[in-house]
Backbone as CSV, one residue per row, in Angstrom:
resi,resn,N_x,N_y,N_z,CA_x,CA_y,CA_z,C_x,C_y,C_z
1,UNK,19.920,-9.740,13.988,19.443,-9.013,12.804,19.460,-7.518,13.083
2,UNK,19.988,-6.630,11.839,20.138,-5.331,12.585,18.494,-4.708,12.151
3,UNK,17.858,-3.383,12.633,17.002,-2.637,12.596,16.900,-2.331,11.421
4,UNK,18.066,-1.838,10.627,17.372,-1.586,9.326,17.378,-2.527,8.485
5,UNK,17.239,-3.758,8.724,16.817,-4.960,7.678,15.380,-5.067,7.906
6,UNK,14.820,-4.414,8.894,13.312,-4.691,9.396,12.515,-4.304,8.562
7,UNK,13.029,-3.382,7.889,11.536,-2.474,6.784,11.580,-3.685,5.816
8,UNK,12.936,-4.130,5.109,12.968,-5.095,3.898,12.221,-6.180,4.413
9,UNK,12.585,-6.808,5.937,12.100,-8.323,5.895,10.306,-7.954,6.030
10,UNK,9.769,-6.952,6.679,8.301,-7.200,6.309,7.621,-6.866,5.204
11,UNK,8.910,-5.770,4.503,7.998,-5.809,3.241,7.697,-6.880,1.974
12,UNK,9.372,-7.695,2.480,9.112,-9.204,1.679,7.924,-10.051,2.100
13,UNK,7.578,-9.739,3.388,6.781,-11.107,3.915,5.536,-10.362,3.280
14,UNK,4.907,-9.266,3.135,3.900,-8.633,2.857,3.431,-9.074,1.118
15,UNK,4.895,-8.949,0.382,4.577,-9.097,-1.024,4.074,-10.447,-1.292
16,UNK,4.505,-11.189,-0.093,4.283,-12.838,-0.117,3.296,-13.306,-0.386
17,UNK,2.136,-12.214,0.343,0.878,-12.649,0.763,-0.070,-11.681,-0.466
18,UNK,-1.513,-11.520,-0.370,-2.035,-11.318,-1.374,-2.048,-9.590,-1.748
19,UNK,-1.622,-9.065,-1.100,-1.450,-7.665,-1.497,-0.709,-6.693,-0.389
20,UNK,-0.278,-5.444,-0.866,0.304,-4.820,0.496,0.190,-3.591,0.299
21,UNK,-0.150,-2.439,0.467,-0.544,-1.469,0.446,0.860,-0.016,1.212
22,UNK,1.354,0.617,0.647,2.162,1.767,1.655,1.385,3.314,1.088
23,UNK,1.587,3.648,2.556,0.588,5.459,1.919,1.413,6.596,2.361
24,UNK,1.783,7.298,1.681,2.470,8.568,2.002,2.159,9.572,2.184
25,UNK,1.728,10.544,2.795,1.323,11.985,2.213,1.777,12.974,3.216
26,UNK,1.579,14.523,2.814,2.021,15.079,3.779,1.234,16.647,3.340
27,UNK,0.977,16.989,4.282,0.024,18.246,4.352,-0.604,18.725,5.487
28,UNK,-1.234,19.919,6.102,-1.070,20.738,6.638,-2.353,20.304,7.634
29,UNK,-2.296,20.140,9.015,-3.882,19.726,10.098,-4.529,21.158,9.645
30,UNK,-6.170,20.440,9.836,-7.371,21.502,9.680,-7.439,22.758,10.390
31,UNK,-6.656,22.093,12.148,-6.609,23.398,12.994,-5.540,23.722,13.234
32,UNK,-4.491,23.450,12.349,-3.230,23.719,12.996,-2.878,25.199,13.060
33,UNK,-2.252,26.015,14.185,-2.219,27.475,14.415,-1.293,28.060,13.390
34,UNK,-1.436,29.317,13.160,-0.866,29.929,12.476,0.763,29.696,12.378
35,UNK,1.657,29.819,11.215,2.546,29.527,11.466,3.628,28.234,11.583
36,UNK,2.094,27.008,11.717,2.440,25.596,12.167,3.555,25.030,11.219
37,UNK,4.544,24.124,12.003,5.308,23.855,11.115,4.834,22.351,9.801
38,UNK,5.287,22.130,8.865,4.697,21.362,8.022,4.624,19.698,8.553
39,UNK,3.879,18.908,8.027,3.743,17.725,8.943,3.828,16.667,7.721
40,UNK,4.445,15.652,7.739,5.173,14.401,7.254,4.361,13.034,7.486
41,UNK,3.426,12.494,7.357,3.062,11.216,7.390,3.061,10.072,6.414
42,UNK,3.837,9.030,6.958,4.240,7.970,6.258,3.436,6.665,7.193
43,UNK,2.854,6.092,6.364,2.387,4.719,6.660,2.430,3.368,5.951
44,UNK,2.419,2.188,6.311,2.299,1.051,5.669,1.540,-0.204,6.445
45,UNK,0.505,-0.963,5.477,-0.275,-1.310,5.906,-0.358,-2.776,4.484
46,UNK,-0.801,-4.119,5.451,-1.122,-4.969,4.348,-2.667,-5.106,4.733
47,UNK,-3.160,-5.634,3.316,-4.564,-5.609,2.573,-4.506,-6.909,1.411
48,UNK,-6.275,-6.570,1.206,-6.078,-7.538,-0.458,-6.052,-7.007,-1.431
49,UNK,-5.217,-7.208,-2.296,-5.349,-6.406,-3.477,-6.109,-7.287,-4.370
50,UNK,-7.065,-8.208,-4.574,-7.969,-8.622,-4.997,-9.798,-8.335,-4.645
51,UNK,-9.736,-7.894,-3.380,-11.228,-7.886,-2.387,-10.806,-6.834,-1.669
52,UNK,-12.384,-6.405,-1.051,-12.302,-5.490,0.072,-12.553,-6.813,0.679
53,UNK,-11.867,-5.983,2.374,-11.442,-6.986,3.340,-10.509,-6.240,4.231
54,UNK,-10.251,-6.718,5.557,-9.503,-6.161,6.691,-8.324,-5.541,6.520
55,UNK,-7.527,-4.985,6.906,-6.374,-4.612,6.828,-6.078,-4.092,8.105
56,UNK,-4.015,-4.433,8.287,-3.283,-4.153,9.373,-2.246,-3.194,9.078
57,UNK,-1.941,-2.104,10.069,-1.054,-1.410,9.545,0.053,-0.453,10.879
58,UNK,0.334,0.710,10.122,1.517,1.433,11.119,1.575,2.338,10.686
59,UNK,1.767,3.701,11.226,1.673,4.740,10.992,2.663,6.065,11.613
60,UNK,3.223,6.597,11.032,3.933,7.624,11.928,3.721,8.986,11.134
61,UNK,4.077,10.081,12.177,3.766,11.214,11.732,4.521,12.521,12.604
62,UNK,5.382,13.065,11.350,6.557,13.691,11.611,6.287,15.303,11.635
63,UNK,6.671,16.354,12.230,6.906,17.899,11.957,8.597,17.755,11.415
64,UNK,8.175,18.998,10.502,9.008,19.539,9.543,9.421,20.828,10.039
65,UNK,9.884,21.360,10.635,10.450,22.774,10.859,11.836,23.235,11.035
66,UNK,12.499,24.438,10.371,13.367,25.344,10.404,14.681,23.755,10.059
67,UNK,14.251,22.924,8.369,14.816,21.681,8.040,15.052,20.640,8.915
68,UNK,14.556,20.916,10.215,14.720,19.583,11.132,13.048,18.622,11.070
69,UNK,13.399,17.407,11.170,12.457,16.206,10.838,12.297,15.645,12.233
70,UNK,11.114,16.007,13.164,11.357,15.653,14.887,9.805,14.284,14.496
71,UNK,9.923,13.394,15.038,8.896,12.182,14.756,7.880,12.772,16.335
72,UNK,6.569,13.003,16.030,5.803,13.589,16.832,5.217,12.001,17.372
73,UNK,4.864,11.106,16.626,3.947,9.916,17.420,4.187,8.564,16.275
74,UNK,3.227,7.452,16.684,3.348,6.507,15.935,2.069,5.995,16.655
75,UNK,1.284,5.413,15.793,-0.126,4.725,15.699,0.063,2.926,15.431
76,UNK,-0.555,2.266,15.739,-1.252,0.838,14.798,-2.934,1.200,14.388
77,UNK,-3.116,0.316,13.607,-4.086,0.764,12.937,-5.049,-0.587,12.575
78,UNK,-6.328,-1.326,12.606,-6.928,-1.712,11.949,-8.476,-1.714,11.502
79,UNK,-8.611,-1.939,10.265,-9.616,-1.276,9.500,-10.335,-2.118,8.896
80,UNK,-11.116,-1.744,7.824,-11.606,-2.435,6.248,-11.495,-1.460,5.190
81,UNK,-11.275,-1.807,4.551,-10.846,-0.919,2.967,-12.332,-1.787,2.246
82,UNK,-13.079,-0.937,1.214,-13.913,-1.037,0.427,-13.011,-0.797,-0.922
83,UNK,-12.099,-1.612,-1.692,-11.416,-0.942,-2.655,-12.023,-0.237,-3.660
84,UNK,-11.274,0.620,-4.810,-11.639,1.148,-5.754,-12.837,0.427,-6.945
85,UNK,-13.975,0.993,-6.886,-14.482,0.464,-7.769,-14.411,-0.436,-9.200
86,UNK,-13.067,0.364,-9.941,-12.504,-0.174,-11.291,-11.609,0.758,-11.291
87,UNK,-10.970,0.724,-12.552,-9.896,1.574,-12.773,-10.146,3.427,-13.227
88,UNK,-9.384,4.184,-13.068,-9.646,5.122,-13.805,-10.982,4.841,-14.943
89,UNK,-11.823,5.845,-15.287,-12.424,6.744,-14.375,-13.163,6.782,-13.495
90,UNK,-13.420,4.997,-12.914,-14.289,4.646,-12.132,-13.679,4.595,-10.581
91,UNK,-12.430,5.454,-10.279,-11.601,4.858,-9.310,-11.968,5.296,-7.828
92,UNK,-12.906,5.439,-7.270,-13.338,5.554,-5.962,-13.454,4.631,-5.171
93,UNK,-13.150,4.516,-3.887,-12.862,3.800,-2.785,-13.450,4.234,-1.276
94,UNK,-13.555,2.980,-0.307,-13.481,4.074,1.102,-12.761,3.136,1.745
95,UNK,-12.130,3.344,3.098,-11.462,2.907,3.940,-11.806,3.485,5.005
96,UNK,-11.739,2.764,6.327,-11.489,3.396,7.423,-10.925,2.429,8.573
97,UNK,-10.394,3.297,9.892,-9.549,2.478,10.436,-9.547,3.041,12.327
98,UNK,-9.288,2.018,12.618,-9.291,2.065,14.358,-8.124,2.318,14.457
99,UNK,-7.728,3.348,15.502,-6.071,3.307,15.670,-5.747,3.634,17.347
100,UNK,-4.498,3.007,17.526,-3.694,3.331,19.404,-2.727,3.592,18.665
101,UNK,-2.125,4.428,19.859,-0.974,5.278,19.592,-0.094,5.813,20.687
102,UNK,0.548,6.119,20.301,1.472,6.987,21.461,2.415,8.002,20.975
103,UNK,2.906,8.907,22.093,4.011,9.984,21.283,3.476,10.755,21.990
104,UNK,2.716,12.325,21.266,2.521,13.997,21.396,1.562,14.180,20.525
105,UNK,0.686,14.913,20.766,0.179,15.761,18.970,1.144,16.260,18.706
106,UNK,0.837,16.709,17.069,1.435,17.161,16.591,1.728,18.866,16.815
107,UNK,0.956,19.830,17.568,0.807,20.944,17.368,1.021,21.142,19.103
108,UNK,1.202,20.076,19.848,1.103,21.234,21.559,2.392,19.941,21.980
109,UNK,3.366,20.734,22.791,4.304,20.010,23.464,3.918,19.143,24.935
110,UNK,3.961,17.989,25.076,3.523,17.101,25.876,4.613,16.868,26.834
111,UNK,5.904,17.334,26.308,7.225,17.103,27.101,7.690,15.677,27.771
112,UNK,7.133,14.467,26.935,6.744,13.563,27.900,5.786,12.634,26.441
113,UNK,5.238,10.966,26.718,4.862,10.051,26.200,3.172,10.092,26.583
114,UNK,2.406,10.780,25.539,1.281,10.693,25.944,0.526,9.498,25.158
115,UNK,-0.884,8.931,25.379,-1.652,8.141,24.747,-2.509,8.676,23.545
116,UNK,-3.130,7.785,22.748,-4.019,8.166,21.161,-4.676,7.194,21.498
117,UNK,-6.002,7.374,21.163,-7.075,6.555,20.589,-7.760,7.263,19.671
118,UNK,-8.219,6.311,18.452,-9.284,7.451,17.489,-9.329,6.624,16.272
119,UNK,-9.815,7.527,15.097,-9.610,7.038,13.772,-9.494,7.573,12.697
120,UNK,-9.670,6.454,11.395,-9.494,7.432,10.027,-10.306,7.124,9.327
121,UNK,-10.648,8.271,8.393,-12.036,7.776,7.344,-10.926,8.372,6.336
122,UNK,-10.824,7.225,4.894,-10.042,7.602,3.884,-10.819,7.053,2.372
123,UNK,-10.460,7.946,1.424,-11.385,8.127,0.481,-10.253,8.058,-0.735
124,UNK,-10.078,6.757,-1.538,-9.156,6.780,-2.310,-9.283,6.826,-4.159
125,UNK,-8.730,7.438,-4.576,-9.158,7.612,-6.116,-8.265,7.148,-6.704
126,UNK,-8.593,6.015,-7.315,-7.500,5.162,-9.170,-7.275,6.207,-9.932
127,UNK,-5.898,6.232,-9.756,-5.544,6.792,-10.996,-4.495,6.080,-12.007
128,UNK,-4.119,5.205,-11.448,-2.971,3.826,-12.166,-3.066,3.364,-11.661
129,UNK,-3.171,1.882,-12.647,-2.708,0.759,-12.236,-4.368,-0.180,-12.263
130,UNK,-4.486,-1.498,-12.739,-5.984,-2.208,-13.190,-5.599,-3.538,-12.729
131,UNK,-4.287,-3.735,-12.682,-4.085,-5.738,-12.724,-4.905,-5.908,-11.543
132,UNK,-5.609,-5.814,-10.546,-6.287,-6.243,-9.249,-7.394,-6.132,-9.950
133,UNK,-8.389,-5.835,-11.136,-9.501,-6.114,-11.344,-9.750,-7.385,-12.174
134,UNK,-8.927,-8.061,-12.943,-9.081,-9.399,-13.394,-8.711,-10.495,-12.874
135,UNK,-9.821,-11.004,-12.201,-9.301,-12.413,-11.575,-8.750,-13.588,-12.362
136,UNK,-8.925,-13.663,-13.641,-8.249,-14.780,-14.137,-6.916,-14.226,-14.965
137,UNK,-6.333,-13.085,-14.313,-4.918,-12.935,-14.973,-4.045,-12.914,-13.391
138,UNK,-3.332,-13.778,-13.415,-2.351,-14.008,-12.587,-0.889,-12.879,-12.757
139,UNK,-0.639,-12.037,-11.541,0.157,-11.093,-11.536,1.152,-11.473,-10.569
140,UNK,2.222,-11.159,-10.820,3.106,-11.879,-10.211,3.856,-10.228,-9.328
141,UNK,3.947,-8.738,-9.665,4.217,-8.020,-9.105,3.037,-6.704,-9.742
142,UNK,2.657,-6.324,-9.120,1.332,-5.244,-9.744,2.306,-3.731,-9.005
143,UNK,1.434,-2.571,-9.760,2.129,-1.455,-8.678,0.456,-0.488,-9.277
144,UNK,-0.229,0.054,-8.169,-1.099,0.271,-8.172,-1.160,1.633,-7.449
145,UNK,-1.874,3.069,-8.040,-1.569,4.439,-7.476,-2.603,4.974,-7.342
146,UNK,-3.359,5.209,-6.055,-4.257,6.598,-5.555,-4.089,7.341,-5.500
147,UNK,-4.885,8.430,-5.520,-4.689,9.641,-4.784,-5.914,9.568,-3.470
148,UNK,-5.441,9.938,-2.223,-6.238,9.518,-1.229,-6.474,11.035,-0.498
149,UNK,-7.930,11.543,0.301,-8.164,12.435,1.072,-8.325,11.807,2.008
150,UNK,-8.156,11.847,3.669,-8.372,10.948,4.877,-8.924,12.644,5.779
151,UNK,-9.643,11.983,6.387,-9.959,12.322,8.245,-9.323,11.693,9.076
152,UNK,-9.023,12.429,10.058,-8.600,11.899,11.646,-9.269,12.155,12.438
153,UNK,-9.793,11.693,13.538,-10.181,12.448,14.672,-9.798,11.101,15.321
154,UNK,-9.667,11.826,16.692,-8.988,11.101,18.244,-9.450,11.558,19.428
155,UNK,-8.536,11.460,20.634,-8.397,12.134,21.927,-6.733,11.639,22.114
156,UNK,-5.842,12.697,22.519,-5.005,12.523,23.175,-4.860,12.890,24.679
157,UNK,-4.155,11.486,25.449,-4.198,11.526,26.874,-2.824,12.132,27.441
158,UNK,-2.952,13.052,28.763,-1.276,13.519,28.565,-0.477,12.334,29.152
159,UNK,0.984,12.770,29.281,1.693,11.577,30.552,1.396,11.306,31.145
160,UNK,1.698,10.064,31.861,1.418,9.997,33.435,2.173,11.075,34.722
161,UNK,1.806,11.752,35.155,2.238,12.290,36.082,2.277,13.671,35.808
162,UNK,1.402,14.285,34.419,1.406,15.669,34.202,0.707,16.495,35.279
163,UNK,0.980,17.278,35.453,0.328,18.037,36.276,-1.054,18.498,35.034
164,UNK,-1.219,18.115,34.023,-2.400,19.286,33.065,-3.076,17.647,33.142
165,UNK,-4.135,17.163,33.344,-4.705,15.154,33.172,-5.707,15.448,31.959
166,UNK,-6.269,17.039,31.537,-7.194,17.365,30.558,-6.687,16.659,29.177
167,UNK,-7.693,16.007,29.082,-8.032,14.841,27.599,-7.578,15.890,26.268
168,UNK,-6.759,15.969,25.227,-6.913,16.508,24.053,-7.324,16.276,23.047
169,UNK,-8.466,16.715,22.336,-9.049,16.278,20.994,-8.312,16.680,20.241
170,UNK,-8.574,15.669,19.027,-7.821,15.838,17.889,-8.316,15.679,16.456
171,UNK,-8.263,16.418,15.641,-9.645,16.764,14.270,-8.282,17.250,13.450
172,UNK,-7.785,16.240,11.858,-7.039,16.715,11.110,-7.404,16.133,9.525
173,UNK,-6.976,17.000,8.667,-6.943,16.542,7.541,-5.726,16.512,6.587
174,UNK,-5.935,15.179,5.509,-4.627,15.312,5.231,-5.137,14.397,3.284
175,UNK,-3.875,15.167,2.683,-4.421,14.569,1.349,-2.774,13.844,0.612
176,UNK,-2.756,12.825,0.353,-1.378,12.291,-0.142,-1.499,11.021,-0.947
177,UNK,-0.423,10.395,-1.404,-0.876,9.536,-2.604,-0.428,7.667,-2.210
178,UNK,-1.016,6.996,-2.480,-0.920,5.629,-1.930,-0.362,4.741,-3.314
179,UNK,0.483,4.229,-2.863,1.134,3.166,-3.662,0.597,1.562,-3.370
180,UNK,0.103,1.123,-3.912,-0.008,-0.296,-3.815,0.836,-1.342,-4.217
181,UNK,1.609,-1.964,-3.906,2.207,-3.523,-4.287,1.997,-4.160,-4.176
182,UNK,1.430,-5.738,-5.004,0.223,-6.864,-4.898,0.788,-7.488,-5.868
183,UNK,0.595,-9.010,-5.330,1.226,-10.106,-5.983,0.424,-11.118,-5.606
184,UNK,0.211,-12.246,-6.632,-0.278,-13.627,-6.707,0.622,-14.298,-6.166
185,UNK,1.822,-14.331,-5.884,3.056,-14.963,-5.919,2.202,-16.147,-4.825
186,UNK,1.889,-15.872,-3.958,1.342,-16.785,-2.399,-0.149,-17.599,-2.918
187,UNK,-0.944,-17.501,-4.138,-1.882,-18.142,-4.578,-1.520,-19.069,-5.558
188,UNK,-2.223,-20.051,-5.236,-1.846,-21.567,-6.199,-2.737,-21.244,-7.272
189,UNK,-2.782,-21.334,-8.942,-3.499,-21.030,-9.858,-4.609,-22.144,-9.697
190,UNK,-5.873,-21.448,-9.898,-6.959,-22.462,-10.074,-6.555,-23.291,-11.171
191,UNK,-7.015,-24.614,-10.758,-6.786,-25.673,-12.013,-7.790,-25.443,-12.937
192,UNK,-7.480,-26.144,-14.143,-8.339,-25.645,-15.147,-9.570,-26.864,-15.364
193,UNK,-10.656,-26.710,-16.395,-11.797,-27.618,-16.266,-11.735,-28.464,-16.935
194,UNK,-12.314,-29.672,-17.191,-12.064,-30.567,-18.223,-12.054,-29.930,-19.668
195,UNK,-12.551,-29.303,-19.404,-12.732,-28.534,-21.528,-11.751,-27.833,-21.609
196,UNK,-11.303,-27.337,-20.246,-9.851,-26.242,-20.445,-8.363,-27.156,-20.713
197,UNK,-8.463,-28.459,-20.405,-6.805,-29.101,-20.231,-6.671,-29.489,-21.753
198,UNK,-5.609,-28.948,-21.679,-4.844,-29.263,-23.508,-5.109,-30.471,-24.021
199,UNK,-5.340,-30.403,-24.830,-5.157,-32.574,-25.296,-3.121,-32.522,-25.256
200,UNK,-3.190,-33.544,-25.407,-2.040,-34.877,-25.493,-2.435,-35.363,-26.524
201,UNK,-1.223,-34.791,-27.222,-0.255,-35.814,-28.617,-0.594,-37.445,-28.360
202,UNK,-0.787,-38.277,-29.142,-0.989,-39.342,-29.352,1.146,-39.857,-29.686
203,UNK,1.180,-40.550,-29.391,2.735,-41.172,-29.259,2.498,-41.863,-30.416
């Protein structure tokens, strides 16, 4: 199987199941130094799109400078999402998430594969999309849109064998918009009650 069939085959297996969540955003760290070049984070993560409840995910996070796209690190991630209350105008949420990692920060050259540990506190707002609030309407493909503010904080560890072994903290903020895709497709419809089943025609 080649590499780039990999994004399609998990995102099929994801739609399979009861919801799947991808988050995009991209904007500027809290301390990043003057000058810093712009920063790219793309993630995807499955969830329920019916309940709050656990979620698993992946994360990477790119610099942008002088049009070159250099991939600074890559995270796993798991959490609990508290979903959005209701729809627009009620659309507030929280999330947060444990994450390992590896790569560089984003802002100091490591020259070399350093370690991440840390997390995220994320705060998501409805602005489209409702089919995940009625449980008795069966959705077969939903598309569901936040707008999300997150925290980071961490420690990054350097290489092995740096001559610098000093631990780096890490404190960022970032604001970007989350797409949801969620499907019933993987739930069997509740059967219905005796008062609910149709009559039958008499022959």
């Amino acid at each position: 199987m080649s590499n780039s069939s990999g994004p399609w085959l998990a995102l099929t297996v994801l739609l399979g199941t009861s919801g799947c969540a991808a988050q995009a955003d991209v904007g500027y760290g809290w301390r990043s130094p003057d000058g810093a070049p712009r920063v790219l984070r793309l993630s995807g993560r499955s969830t329920n799109m019916r309940a709050s409840g656990p979620t698993l995910g992946a994360r990477g996070a790119a610099t942008i400078e002088d049009d070159r796209l250099a991939l600074r690190n890559a995270m796993v991630a798991v959490g609990y999402q508290f979903r959005p209350l209701g729809p627009f105008p009620d659309g507030l949420g929280l999330d947060g998430s444990l994450e390992l990692g590896m790569g560089e920060p984003l802002f100091v050259d490591y020259r070399g594969v350093g370690g991440y540990v840390g997390g995220e506190i994320s705060v998501p707002y409805r602005i489209c999309g409702d089919a995940d609030f009625d449980p008795n309407q069966y959705v077969s493909l939903a598309v569901l849109v936040d707008l999300v503010a997150s925290t980071s904080f961490g420690v990054w560890t350097p290489p092995a064998g740096s001559s610098d072994a000093t631990a780096l903290g890490a404190l960022g903020g970032h604001f970007g918009v989350r797409v949801t895709f969620g499907s019933d497709a993987a739930t069997a419809p509740e059967p219905l009650d005796e008062d609910e089943q149709p009559e039958q025609e008499g022959r």
